[in-house]
N, C-alpha and C positions, 0 to 999 in steps of 0.2 A: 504494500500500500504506500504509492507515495507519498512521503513529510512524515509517515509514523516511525516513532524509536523504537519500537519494539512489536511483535506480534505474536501470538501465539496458534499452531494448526494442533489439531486434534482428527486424530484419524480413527476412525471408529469400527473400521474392517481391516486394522491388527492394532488396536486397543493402545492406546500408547499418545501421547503430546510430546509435542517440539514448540522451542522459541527460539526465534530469530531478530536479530539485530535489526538496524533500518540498513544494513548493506547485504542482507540475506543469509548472514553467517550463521550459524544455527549457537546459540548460547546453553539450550537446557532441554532433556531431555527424559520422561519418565514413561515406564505405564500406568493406564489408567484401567480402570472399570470402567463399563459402558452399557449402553441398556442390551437386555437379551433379548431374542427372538421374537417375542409377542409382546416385547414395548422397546424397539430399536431408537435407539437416540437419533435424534432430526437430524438434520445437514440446517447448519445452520451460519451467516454471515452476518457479522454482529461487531459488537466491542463489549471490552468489560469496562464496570464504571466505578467499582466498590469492590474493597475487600471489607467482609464482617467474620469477626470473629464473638468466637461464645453465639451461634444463631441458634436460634427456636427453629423447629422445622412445622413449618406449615402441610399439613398433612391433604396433598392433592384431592378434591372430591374423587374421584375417580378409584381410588385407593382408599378412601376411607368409606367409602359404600359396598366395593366389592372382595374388599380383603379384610379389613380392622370391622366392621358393622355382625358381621357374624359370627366373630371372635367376641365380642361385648357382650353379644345377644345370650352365647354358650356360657361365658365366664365375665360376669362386670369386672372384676377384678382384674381383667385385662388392663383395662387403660391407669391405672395405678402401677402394674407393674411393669409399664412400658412410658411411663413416668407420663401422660397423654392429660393436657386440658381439654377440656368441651366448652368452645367459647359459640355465645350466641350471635344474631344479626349486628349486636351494638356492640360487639366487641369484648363483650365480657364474659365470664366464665359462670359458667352454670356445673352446680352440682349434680354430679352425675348418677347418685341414688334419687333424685327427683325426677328423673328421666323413667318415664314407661318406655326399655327400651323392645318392646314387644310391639309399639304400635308406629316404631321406627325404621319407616322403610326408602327405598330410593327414591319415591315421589313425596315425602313426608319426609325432610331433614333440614331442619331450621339451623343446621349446626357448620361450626369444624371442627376438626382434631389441631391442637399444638402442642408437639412433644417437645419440655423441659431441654433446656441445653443444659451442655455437661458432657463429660465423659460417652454415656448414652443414647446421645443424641444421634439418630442417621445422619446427621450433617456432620458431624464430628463437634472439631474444634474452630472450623474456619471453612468460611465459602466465598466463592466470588460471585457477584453479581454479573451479570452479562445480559444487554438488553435484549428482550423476545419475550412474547406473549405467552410462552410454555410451558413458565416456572423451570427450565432447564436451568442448570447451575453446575460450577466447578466447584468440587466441595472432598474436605476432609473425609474420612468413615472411623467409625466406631469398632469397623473390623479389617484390621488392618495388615492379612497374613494370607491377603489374596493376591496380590501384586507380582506375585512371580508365580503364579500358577498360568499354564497356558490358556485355560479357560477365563478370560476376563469381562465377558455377555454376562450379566449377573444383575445389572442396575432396572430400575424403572425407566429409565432414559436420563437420565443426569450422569454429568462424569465424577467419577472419585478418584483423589490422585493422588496418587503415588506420595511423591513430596512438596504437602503443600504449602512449609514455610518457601520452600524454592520458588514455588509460583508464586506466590505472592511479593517477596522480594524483586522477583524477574520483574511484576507487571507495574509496579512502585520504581521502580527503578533504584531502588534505594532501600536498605535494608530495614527490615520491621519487624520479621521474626526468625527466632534460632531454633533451627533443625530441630531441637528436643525439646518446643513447646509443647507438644504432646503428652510429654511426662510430669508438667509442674500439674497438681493439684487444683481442679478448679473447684472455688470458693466461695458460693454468691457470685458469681460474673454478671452483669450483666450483658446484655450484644453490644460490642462497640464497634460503629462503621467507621474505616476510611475510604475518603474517595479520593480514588485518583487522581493524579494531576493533570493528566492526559487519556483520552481515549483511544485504551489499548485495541487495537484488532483482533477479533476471536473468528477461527473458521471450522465451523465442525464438519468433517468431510467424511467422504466415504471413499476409501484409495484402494485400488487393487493393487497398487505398485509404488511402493517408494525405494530411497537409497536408504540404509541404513548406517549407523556409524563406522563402519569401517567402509565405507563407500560401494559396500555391493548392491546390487538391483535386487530387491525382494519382494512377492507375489504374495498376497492376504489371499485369505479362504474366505467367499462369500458366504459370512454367514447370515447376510438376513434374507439371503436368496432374490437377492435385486437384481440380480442378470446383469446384463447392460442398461440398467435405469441408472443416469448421472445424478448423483446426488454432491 
């Protein structure tokens, strides 16, 4: 992108980001998690605009009707031990033994889910905002011993990355967090954004074919079964 300092590609068909200088030199490099088969992460052309760290995860309707709602329904106790607010229209939290959740169905859901940050948190410890309608995000995980497995399709469509004090420095340009924030204690946090100075370039692609670091030519396995659909 002409005039930007920095960029970041996200290839999503062999799970893995790169960032690159404004002279195309590649700076950083990790794998990521990515969405699987029956929710593949977009292709998407964008910028980031925010790093937040300590986030609440806002639990997608779409996931919280078809996966989390009859988990509740079986065990309330769910959403306490998956540390889960039930905020209403006006933003506030409603106690969730008031809730008939028997008369709570997908056309009847006055609600969301917000899972507590922390440790616990799907988002981890830190995400990056990136503009799009999606709720797609570059974000920490809570599980963190998938990164070198070859199987890296695992997500609902959001990437998880590898190392995200890395990204976040790379996309700050300037240093904010140290490799082993992961390991300090968090303590009452609550979410602190920074924003950017500049808007970074974000591309979420879908590559059959990149160079790799030692500059060989390498072929990804279509796993969302796009053929030849350019994404």
């Amino acid at each position: 992108i002409q005039g930007a300092e920095r960029m970041v590609i996200v290839n999503t068909r062999g799970a893995y980001l790169t960032g690159f200088d404004g002279k195309g030199e590649e700076k950083l490099r990790m794998n990521v998690i990515v969405g699987k088969q029956a929710s593949p992460t977009p292709g998407i052309d964008t910028y980031a605009t925010s790093i937040m760290m300590y986030p609440y995860w806002n639990v997608p309707r779409k996931i919280a009707l078809k996966e989390m709602l009859p988990k509740i329904k079986e065990d309330e106790d769910y959403l306490s031990d998956n540390g889960l607010a039930v905020i209403d229209t006006k933003g506030e939290v409603v106690e969730s033994d008031q809730i008939d959740w028997d008369e709570i169905s997908d056309a009847n859901f006055p609600y969301r889910f917000r899972q507590e940050n922390g440790e616990d948190n799907s988002l981890g410890l830190m995400k990056v905002n990136i503009k799009n309608p999606l709720a797609i995000y570059l974000h920490d995980t809570n599980v963190r011993t998938l990164f070198d497995s070859t199987q890296r399709w695992r997500s609902h469509g959001c990437v998880r990355l590898q190392h995200p004090a890395a990204l976040a420095n790379f996309l700050a340009g300037k240093h904010l967090l140290d490799e082993d924030f992961i390991n300090v204690p968090v303590v009452d946090q609550k979410p602190q954004s920074t924003k950017l100075d500049a808007k970074i370039p974000v591309f979420i692609l879908y590559l059959g074919a990149d160079v790799n670091e030692a500059g060989q030519l390498v072929f990804y396995k279509d796993v969302y079964a796009w053929g030849d659909k350019v994404i």
